[in-house]
C-alpha positions as CSV (number, residue, x, y, z in Angstrom):
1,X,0.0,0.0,0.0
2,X,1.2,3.5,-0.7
3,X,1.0,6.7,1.4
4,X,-0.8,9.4,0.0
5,X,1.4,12.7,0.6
6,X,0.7,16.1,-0.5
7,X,3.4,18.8,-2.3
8,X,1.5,21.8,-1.6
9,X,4.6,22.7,1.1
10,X,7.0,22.5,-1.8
11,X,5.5,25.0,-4.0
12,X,6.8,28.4,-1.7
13,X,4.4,31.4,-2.7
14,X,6.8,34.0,-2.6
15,X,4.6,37.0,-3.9
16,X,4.0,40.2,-2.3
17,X,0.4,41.3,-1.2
18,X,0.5,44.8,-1.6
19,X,-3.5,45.4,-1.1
20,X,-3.2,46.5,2.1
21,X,-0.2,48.7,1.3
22,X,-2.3,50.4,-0.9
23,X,-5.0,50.9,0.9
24,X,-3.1,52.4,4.0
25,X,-1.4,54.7,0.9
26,X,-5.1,55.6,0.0
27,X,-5.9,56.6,3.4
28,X,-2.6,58.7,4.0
29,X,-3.6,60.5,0.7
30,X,-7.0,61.3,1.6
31,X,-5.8,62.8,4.9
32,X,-3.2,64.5,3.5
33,X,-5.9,65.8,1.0
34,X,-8.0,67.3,3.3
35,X,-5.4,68.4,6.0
36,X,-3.4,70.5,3.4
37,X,-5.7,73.0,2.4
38,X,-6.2,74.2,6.5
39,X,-2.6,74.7,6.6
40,X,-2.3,77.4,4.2
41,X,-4.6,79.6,6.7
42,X,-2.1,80.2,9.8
43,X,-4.8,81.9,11.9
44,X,-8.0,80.5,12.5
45,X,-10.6,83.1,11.5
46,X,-14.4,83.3,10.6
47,X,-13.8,85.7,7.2
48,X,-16.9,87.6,6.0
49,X,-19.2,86.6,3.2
50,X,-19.9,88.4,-0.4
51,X,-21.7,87.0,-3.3
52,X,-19.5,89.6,-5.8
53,X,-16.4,87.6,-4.4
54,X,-13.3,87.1,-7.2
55,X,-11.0,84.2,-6.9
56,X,-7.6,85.5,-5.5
57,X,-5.3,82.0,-6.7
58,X,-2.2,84.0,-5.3
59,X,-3.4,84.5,-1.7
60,X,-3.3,80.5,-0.9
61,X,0.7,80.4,-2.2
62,X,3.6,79.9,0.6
63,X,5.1,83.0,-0.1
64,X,1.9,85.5,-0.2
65,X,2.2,88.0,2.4
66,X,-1.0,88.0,4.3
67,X,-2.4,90.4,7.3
68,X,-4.7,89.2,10.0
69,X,-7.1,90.5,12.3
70,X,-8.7,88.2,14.9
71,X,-12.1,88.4,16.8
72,X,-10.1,89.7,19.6
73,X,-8.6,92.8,18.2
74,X,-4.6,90.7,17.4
75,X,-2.9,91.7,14.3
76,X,-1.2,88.6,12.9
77,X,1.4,89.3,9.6
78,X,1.4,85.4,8.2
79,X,1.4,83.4,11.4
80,X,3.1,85.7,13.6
81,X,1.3,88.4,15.9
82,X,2.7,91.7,15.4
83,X,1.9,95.3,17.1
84,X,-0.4,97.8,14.0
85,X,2.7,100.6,14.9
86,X,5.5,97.6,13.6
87,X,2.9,96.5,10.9
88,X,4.2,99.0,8.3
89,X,7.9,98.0,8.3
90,X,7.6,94.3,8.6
91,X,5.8,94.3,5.6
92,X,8.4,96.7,3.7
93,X,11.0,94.1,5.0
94,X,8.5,91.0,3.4
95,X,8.1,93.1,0.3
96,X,11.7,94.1,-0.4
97,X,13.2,91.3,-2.9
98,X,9.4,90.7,-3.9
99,X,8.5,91.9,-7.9
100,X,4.8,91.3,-6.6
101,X,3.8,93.9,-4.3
102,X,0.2,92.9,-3.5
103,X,-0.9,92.3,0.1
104,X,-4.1,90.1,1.5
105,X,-6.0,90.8,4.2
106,X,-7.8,88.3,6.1
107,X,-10.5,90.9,9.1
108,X,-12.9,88.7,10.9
109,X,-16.7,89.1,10.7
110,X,-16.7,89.8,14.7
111,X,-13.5,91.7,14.8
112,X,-13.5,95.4,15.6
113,X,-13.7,97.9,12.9
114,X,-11.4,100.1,14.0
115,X,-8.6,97.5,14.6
116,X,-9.1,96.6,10.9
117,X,-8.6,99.9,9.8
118,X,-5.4,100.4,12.0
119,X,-4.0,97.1,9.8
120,X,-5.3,98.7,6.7
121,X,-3.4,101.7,7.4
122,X,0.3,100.1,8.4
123,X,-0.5,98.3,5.4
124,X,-0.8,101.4,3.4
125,X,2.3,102.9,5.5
126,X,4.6,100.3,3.7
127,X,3.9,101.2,0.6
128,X,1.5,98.9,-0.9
129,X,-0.9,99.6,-3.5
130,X,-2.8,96.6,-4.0
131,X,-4.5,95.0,-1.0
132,X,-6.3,92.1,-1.6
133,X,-10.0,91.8,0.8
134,X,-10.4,87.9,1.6
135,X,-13.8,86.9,1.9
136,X,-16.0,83.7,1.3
137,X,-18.6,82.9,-1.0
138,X,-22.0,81.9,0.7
139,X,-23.0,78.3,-0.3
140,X,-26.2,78.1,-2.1
């Protein structure tokens, strides 16, 4: 009589599953997806709406120079907090090797009027002619 044996231990898969390595790469890319965008905006700040709103492409680029007013009354130049009487020369240093000369300016809805016009103005001190109003357009 003769033993029955089986050769499935000889044959060695030796392939590489890579559907989980994809999916954890699909993951990662979603998150990075959705994370990147809220880095852009340094300061966190509930901007106005208006339904005349034009797409500014350059404001969202790393080396836009951007003003910010909080709720609170701070003054923020990119992610840094800065006093309105310094405003004016930090942005003529940002400005100085720049060919664009264009400044944004992020004011929250709840902020104080007059703080925003006290950015306005050191932004007007350095020099710049083109200031760029951030807003949002309302969802409909």
């Amino acid at each position: 009589m003769a033993q029955a044996t089986r050769d499935e231990g000889k044959k060695v898969n030796s392939d590489i599953n890579v559907t989980p390595m994809v999916d954890v790469m699909l993951v990662l890319l979603i998150i990075f997806m959705v994370v990147t965008p809220m880095l852009n905006n340094k300061v966190n700040i509930e901007l106005p709406q208006a339904t005349a709103a034009v797409v500014m492409e350059d404001a969202s680029k790393e080396d836009a120079v951007v003003v910010a007013v909080t709720r609170d009354g701070k003054t923020f130049l990119g992610g840094d907090q800065v006093s309105p009487t310094e405003l004016g020369q930090r942005i003529t240093d940002k400005l100085e090797n720049k060919t664009d000369k264009r400044v944004y300016f992020r004011g929250d809805i709840r902020s104080n009027y007059g703080k925003c016009m006290d950015a306005i103005d050191g932004i007007r001190s350095a020099g710049v002619s083109q200031l760029g109003m951030i807003a949002e357009r309302p969802l409909i």
